[in-house]
Backbone bond lengths (Angstrom), bond angles and torsions (degrees), N, CA, C in turn:
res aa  C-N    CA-C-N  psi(-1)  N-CA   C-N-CA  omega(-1)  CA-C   N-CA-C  phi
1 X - - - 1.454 - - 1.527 111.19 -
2 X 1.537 119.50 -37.53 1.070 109.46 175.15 1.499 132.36 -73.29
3 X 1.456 101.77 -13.64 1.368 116.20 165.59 1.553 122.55 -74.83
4 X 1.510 112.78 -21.66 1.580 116.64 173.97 1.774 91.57 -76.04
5 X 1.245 110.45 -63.65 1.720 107.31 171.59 1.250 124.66 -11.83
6 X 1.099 110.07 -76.23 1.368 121.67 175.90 1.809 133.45 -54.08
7 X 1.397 97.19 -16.81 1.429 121.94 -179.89 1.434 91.92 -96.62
8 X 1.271 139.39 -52.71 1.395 137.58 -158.71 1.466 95.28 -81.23
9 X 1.280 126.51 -10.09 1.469 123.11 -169.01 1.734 103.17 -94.61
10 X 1.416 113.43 -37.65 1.219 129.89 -166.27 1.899 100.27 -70.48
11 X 1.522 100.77 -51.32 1.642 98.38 155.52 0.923 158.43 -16.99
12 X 1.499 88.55 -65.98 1.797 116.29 167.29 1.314 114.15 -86.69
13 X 1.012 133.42 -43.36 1.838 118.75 140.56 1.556 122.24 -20.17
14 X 1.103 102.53 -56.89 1.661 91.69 -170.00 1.599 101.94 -99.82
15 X 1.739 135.27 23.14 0.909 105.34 155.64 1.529 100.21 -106.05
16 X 1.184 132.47 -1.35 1.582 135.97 -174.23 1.806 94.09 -75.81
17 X 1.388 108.71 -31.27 1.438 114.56 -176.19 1.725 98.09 -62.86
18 X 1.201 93.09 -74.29 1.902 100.69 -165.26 1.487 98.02 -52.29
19 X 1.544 139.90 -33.70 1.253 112.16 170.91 1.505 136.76 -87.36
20 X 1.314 98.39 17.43 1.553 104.14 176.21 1.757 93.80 -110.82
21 X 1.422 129.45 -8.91 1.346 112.99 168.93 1.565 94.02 129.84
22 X 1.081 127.27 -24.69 1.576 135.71 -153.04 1.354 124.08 -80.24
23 X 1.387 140.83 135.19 0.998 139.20 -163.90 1.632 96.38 -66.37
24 X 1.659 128.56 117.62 1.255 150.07 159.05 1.589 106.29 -35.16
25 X 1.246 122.37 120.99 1.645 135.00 164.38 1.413 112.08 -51.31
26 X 1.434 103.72 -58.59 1.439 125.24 164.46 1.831 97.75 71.37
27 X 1.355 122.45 -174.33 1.499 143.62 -153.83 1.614 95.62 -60.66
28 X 1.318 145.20 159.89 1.171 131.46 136.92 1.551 122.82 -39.00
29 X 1.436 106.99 146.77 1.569 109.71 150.55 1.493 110.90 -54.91
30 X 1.117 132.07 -61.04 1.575 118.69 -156.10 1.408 96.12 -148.13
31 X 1.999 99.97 85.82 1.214 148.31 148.42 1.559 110.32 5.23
32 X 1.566 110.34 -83.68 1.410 145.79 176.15 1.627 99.08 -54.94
33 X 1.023 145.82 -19.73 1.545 137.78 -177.14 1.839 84.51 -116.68
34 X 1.000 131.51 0.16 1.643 125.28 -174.57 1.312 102.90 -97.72
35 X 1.347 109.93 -42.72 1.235 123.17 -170.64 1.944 124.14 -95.32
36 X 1.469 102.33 -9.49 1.551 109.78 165.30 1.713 113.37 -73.29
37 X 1.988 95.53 -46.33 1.387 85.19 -168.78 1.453 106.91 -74.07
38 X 1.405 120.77 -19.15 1.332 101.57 179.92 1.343 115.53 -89.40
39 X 1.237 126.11 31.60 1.125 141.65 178.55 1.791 98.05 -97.38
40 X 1.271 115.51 -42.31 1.344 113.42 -164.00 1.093 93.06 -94.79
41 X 1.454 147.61 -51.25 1.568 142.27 169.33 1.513 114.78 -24.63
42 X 1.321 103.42 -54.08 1.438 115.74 -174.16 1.276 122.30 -81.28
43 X 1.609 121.19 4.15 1.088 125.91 179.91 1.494 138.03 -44.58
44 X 1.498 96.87 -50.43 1.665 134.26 169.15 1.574 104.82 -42.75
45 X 1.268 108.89 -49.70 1.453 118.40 -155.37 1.499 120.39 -45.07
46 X 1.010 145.30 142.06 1.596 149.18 160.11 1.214 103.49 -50.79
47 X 1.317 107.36 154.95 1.605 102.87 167.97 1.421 104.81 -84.51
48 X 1.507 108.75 -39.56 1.920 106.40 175.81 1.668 120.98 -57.76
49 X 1.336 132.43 -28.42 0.648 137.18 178.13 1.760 105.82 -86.63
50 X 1.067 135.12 -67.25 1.344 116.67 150.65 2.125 141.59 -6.64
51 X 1.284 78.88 -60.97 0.960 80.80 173.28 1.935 118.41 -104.96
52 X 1.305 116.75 29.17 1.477 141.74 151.79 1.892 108.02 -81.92
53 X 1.470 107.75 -54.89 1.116 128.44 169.38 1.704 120.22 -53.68
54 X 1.425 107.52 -32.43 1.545 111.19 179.60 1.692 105.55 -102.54
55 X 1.436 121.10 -7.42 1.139 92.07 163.58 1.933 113.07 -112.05
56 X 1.044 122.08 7.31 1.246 143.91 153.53 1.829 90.09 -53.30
57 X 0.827 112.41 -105.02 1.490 126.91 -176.75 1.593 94.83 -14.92
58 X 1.571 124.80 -45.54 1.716 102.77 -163.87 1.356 101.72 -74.40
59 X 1.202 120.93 -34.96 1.626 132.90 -155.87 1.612 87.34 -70.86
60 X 1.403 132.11 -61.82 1.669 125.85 168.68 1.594 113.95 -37.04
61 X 1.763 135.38 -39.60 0.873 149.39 145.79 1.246 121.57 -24.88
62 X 1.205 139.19 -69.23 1.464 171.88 -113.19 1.611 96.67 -118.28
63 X 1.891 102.10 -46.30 1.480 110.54 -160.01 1.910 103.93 -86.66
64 X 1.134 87.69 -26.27 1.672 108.49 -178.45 1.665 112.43 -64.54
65 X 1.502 102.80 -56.66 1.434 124.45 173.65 1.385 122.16 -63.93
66 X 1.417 106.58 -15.68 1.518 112.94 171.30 1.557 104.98 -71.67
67 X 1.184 129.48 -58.40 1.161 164.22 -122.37 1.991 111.84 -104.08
68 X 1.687 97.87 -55.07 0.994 115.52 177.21 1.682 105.10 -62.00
69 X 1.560 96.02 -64.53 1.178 113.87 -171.05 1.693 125.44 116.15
70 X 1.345 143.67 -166.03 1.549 135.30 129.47 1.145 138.14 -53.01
71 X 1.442 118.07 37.51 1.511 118.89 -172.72 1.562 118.60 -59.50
72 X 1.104 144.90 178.57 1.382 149.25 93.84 1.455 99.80 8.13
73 X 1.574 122.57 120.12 1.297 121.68 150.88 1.967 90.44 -173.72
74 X 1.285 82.63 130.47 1.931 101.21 160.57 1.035 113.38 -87.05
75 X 1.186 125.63 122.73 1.657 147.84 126.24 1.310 127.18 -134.59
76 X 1.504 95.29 130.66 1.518 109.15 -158.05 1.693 112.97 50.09
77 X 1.689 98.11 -131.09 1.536 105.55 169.45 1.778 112.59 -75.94
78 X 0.719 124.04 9.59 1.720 130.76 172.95 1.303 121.39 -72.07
79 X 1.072 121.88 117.73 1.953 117.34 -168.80 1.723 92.06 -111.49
80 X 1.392 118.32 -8.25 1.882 110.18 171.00 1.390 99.77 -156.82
81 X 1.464 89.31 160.18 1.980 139.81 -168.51 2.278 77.80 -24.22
82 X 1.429 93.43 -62.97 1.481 113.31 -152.08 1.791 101.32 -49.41
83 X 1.159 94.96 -58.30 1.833 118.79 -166.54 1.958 84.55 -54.79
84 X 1.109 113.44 -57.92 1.466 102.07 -177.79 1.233 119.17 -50.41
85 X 0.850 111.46 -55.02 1.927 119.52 -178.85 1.274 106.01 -61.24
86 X 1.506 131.54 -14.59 1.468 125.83 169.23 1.737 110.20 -91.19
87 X 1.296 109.52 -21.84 1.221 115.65 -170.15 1.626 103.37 -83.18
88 X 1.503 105.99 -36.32 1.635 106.33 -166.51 1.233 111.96 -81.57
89 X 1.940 120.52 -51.75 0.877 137.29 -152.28 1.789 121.92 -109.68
90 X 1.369 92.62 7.59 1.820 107.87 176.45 1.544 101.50 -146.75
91 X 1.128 141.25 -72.17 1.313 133.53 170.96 1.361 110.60 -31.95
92 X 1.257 122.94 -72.61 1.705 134.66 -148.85 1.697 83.44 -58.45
93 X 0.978 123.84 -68.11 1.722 123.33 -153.22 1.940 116.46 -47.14
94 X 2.094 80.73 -50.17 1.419 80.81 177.26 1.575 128.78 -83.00
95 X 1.781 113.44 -10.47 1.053 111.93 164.04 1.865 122.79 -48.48
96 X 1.947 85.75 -57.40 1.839 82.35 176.69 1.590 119.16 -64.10
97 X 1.334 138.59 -17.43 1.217 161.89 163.11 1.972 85.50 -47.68
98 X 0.573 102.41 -122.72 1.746 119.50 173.29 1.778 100.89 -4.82
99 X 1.077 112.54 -63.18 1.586 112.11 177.58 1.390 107.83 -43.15
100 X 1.618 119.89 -64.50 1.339 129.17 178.00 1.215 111.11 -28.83
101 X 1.772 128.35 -70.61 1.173 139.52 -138.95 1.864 81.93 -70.37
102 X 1.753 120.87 -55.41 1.193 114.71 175.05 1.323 146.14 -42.85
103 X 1.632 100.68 -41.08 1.632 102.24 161.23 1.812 124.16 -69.96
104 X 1.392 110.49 -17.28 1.397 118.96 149.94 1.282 135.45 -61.64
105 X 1.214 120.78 -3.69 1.618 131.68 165.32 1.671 82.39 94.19
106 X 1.223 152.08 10.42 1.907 143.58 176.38 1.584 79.43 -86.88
107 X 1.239 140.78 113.16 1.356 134.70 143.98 1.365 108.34 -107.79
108 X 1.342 131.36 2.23 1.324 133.45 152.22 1.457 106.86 -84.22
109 X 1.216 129.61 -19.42 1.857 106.86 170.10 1.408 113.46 -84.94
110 X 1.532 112.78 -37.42 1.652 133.39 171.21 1.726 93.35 -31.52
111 X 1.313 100.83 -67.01 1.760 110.21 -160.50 1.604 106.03 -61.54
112 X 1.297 97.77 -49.85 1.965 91.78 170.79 1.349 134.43 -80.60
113 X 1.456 113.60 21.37 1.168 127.24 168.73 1.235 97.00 -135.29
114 X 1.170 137.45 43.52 1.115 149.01 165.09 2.035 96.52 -135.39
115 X 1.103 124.74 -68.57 1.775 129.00 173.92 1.677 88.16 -31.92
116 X 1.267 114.97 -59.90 1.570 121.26 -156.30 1.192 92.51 -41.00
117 X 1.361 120.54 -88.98 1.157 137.48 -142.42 1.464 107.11 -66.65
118 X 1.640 127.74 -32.92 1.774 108.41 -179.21 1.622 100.44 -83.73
119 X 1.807 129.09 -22.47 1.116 105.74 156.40 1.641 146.84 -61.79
120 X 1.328 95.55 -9.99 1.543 103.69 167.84 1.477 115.94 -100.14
121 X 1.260 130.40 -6.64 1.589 152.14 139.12 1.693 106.00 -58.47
122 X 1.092 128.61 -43.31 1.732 123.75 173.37 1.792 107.42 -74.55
123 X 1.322 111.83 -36.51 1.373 124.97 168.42 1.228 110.71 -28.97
124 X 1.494 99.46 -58.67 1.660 98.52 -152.64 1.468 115.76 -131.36
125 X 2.429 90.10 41.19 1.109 93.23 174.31 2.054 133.58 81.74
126 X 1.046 109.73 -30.63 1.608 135.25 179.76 1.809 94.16 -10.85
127 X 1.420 108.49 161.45 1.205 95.87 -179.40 2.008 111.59 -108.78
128 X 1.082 126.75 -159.11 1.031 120.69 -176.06 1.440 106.93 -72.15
129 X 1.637 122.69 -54.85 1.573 134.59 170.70 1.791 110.06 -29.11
130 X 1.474 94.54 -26.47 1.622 73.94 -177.36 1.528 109.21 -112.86
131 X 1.341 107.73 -30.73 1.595 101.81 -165.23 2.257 84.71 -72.77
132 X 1.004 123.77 -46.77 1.703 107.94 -175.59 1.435 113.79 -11.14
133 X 1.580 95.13 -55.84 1.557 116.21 -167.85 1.726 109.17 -21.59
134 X 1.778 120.09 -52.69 1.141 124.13 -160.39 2.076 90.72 -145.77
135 X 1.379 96.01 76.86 1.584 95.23 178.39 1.596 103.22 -95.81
């Protein structure tokens, strides 16, 4: 959880950036060294408090995206405000969600939380930039 945190935080940073005019921070260069050390930073963390922290972070998300709007904005495969917030804040979680159940020998829950989620991405339309993410 604290790792969705920290991703949902990095988000909302760089969309508070692009709407004040500012050149966007945007994703790390090198993801995999971004994501070890904050692996060890975050070690300490509660899971309750973590995940207090990650849904704090969506509701700042949510409040941003109201506000901002569908603009133009890059992240990752995301070409807008919207496509990001599907990519960061619904994909990313349940992807690692789905991984978990898989590295546990459940590769039948992995897979249906995997169906779930690009059928509710075909639902509502999603564009290619985001559903790629986890084809």
């Amino acid at each position: 959880m604290a790792h969705i945190a920290s991703w949902r935080t990095r988000l909302r940073d760089s969309l508070i950036e692009a709407s004040r005019g500012l050149p966007i921070s945007g994703p790390p260069s090198d993801i995999d060294a971004y994501n070890a050390a904050e692996l060890a930073r975050n070690a300490r963390i509660s899971l309750e408090a973590a995940a207090s922290e990650a849904d704090t972070r969506l509701g700042d998300l949510l409040d941003l995206w109201a506000s901002f709007g569908n603009r133009p904005f890059a992240w990752f495969t995301a070409t807008t405000a919207g496509e990001a917030l599907l990519r960061n804040s619904y994909i990313h979680p349940r992807r690692h969600l789905a991984e978990h159940y898989v590295e546990r020998g459940d590769r039948s829950r992995g897979a249906q939380i995997k169906d779930e989620t690009m059928a509710a991405l075909r639902r509502i339309g999603a564009p290619e930039s985001v559903t790629s993410v986890w084809s």
